[in-house]
C-alpha positions in Angstrom: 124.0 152.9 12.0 123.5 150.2 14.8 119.8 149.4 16.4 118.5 152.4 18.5 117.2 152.2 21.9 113.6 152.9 20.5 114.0 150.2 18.2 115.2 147.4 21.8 112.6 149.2 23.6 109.9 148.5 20.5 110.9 144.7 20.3 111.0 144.3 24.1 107.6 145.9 24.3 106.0 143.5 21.4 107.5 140.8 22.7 106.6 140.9 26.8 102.8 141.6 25.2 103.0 138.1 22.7 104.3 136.2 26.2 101.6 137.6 28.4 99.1 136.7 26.0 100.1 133.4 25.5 100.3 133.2 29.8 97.1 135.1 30.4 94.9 132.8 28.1 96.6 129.7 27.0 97.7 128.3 30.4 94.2 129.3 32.5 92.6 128.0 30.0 93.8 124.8 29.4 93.9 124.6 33.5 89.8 125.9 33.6 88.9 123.2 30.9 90.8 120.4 33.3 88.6 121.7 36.1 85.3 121.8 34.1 85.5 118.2 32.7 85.9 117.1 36.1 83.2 119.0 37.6 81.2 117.6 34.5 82.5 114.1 34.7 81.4 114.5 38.7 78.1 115.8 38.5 77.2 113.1 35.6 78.2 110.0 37.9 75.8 111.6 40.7 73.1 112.0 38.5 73.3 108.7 37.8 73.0 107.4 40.7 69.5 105.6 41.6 68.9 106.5 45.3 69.0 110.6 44.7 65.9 111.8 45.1 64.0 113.9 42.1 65.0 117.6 44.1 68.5 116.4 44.2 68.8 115.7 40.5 66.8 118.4 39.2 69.5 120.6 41.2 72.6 118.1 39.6 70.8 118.4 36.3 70.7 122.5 36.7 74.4 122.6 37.8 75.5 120.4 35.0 73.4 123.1 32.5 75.1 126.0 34.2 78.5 124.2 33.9 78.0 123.3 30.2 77.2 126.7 29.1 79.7 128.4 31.0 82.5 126.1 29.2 80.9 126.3 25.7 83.1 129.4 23.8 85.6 129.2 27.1 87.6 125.9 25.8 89.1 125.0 22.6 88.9 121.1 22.2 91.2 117.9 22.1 91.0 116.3 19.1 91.1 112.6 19.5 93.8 112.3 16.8 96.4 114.3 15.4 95.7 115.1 12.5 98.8 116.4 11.5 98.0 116.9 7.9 95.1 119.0 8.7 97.2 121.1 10.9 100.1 121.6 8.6 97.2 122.9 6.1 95.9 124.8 8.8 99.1 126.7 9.7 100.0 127.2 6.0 97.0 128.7 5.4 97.0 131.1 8.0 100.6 132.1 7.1 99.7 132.2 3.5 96.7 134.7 4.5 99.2 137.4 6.2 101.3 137.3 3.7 104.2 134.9 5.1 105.5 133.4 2.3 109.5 132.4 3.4 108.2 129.9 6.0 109.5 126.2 7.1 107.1 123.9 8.8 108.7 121.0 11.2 107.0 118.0 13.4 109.2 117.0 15.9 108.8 113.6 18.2 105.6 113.7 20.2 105.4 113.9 23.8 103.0 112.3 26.4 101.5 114.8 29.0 99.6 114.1 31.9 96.1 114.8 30.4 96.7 114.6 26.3 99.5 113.9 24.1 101.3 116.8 22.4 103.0 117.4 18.8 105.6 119.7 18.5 105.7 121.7 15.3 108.5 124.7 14.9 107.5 127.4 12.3 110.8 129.4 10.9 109.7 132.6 9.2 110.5 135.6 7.8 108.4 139.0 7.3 106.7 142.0 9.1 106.5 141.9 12.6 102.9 143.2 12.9 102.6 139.9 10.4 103.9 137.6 11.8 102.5 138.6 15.0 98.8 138.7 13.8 99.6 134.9 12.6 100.2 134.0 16.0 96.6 135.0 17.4 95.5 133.1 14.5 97.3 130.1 15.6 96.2 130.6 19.1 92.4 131.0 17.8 92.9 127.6 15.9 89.8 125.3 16.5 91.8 122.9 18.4 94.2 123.4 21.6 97.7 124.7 21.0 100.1 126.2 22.8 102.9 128.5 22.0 106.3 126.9 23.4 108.5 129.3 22.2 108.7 132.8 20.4 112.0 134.1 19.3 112.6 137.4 17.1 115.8 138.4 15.7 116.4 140.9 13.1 118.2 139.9 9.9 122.0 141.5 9.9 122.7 144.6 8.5 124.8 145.5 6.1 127.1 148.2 6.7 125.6 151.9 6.1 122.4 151.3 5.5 119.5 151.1 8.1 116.6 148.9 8.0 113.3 150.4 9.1 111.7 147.8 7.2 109.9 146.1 10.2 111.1 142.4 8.7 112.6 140.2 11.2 113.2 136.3 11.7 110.9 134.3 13.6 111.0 131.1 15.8 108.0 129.8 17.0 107.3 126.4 18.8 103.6 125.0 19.3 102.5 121.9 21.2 99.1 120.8 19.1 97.6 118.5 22.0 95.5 115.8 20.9 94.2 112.1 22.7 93.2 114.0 26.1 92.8 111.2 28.8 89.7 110.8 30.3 89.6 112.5 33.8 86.9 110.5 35.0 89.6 107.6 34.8 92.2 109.5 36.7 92.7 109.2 40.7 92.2 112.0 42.8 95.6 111.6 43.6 96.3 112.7 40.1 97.9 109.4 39.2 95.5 108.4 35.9 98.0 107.4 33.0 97.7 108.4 29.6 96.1 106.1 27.0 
């Protein structure tokens, strides 16, 4: 028996809400955290300066406060490294926790962003869709910045006469972990700052 329209709909469903998490809180995010350490990296070279009167920086001082706490819980960081070990562990753990045993973890060549550096990892899996998808928030909720690239689903092939209702598929997923972000206080206006 072949795959019913419930069963398109289902997958269709599942997977429109994993992309529009990943654009809802990934992307603003990582675009809000830009904005902040700028607004930061601002206010702290006007505080600094000698000829502001003591009104002026009390008010810079309370806008930097404000600005601090808002960020802090709102922005995951960039580590300074890589750490590539300590996210392999990371990611095996968390597949190892929901029960995601048939897995393949693989680095691929590093790329150079505008703000930070990036290293591609590709996770091939196998298990329960609810599984595999819980593992995904994990990996989103990691304590340093990734990014799901990709997120493919397929379901293993049938064999003839039987149906599957099993909820197993095949999954590809894609993260950037972004690590050595680039000062903005060293980048122009212009948005012409080079990465380190």
């Amino acid at each position: 028996m072949g795959v019913s329209k419930a069963d398109i709909v289902l997958g269709a469903g599942w997977l429109a809400i994993v992309a529009a998490t990943v654009g809802v809180f990934v992307m603003p995010s990582m675009h809000r955290e830009r904005e902040l350490k700028s607004e930061v990296s601002a206010l702290e070279s006007e505080l600094a300066q000698p000829s502001s009167g003591p009104e002026l920086i009390a008010q810079l001082q309370a806008n930097l406060d404000t600005l601090q706490s808002f960020g802090d819980g709102r922005m995951t960081d960039i580590p300074e490294e890589s750490d590539i070990a300590g996210l392999m562990r990371s990611l095996t753990d968390i597949l190892s926790q929901f029960q995601l045993p048939q897995h393949d973890l693989t680095t691929r060549p590093e790329k150079a962003l505008q703000y930070a550096s990036a290293k591609p990892v590709s996770i091939s899996l196998t298990g329960p869709f609810t599984s595999i998808y819980q593992a995904v928030n994990q990996i989103e909720s990691l304590p340093r910045l990734v990014r799901v690239e990709r997120f493919r689903l397929t379901r293993p092939p049938f064999t003839r006469g039987t149906l599957d209702r099993s909820g197993v598929v095949d999954a590809e997923i894609w993260i950037d972990a972004f690590y050595a972000p680039v000062d903005l206080a060293e980048v122009t206006p212009g948005g012409e700052g080079e990465a380190r």
